[in-house]
C-alpha positions in Angstrom: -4.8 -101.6 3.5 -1.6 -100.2 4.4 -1.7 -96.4 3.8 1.7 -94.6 3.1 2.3 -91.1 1.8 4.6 -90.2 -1.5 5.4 -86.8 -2.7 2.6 -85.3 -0.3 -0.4 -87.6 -1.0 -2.0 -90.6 0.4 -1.4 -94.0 -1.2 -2.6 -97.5 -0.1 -1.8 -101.0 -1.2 -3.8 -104.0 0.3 -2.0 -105.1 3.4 -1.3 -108.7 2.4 1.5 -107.5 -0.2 3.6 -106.2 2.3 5.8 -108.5 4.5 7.2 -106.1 6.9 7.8 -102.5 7.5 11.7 -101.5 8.4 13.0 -98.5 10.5 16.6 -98.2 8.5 16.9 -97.9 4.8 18.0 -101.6 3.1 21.0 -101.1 0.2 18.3 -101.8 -2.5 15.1 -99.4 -1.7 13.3 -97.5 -4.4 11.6 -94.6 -3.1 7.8 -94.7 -3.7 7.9 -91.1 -4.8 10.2 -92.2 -8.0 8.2 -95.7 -8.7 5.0 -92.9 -8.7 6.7 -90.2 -10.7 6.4 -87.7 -8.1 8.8 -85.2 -6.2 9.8 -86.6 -2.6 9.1 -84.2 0.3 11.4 -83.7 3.8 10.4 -85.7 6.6 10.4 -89.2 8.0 10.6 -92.2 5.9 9.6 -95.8 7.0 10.5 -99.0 4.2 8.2 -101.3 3.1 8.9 -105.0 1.8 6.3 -105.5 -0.5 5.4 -108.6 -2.2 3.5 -109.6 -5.6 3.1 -112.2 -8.1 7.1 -113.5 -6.9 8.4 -110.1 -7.1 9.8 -108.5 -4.0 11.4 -104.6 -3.3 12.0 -102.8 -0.9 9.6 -98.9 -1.1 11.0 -96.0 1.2 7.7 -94.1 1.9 6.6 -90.8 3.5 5.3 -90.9 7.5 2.8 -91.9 8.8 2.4 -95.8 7.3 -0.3 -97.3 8.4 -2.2 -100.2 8.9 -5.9 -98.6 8.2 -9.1 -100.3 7.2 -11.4 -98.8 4.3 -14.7 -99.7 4.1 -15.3 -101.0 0.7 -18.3 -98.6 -0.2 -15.4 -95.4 -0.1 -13.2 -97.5 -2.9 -14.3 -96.4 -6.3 -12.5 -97.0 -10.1 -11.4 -93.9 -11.6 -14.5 -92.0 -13.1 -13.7 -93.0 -17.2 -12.5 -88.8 -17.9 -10.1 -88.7 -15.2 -9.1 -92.6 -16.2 -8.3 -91.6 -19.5 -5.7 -88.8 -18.5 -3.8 -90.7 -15.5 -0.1 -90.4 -16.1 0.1 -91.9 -12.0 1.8 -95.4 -13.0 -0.3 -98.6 -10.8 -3.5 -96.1 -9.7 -6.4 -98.7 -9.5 -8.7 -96.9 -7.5 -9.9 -93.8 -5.6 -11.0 -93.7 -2.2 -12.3 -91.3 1.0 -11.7 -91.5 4.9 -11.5 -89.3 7.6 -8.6 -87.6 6.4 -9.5 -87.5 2.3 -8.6 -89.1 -0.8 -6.4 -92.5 -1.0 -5.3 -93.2 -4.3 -4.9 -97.0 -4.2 -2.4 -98.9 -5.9 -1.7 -101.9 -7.6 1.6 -103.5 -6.3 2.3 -105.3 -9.1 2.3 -102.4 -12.0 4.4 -100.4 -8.8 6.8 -103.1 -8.1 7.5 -104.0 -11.9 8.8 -100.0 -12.4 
């Protein structure tokens, strides 16, 4: 997974949807935090080039990215109450690690914003 952060919270798509990660801002980034509805904090930004079903954009996202690995037993689908209220746009799953929840993404719904 590559773990990213947006409007102060952890976010992870799986790593083979992004192509590369960029140090300067491209002309035609989105900023994760508006793809995700959310407010985007101060701090250092990194660009992704993701990469689903022939569509391609460019995300700024919050420090630190990441390439991380989550063990597949800490990935869970939204319990069905919390499911049934998400207004987060592409949120396909829940997980834990060290540092505490993930919310994992589908590129596709995020891209297609």
């Amino acid at each position: 997974m590559v773990r990213f952060g947006a409007g102060g919270h952890a976010f992870a798509v799986e790593a083979h949807h992004v192509r590369a990660m960029l140090t300067t801002a491209p002309e035609q980034a989105r900023q994760a935090e508006d793809l995700l509805g959310l407010m985007p904090l101060p701090g250092p930004r990194r660009w992704l080039v993701m990469e689903t079903a022939g569509i391609t954009r460019c995300v700024e996202a919050a420090e630190p990215v990441r390439l991380q690995v989550i063990d597949a037993q800490l990935i869970h689908l939204p319990p069905p109450l919390l499911a049934a209220r998400l207004t987060l746009p592409a949120l396909v799953a829940i997980a834990f690690d060290r540092q505490g929840l993930v919310l994992v993404l589908d590129p596709l719904v995020l891209l297609a914003e």
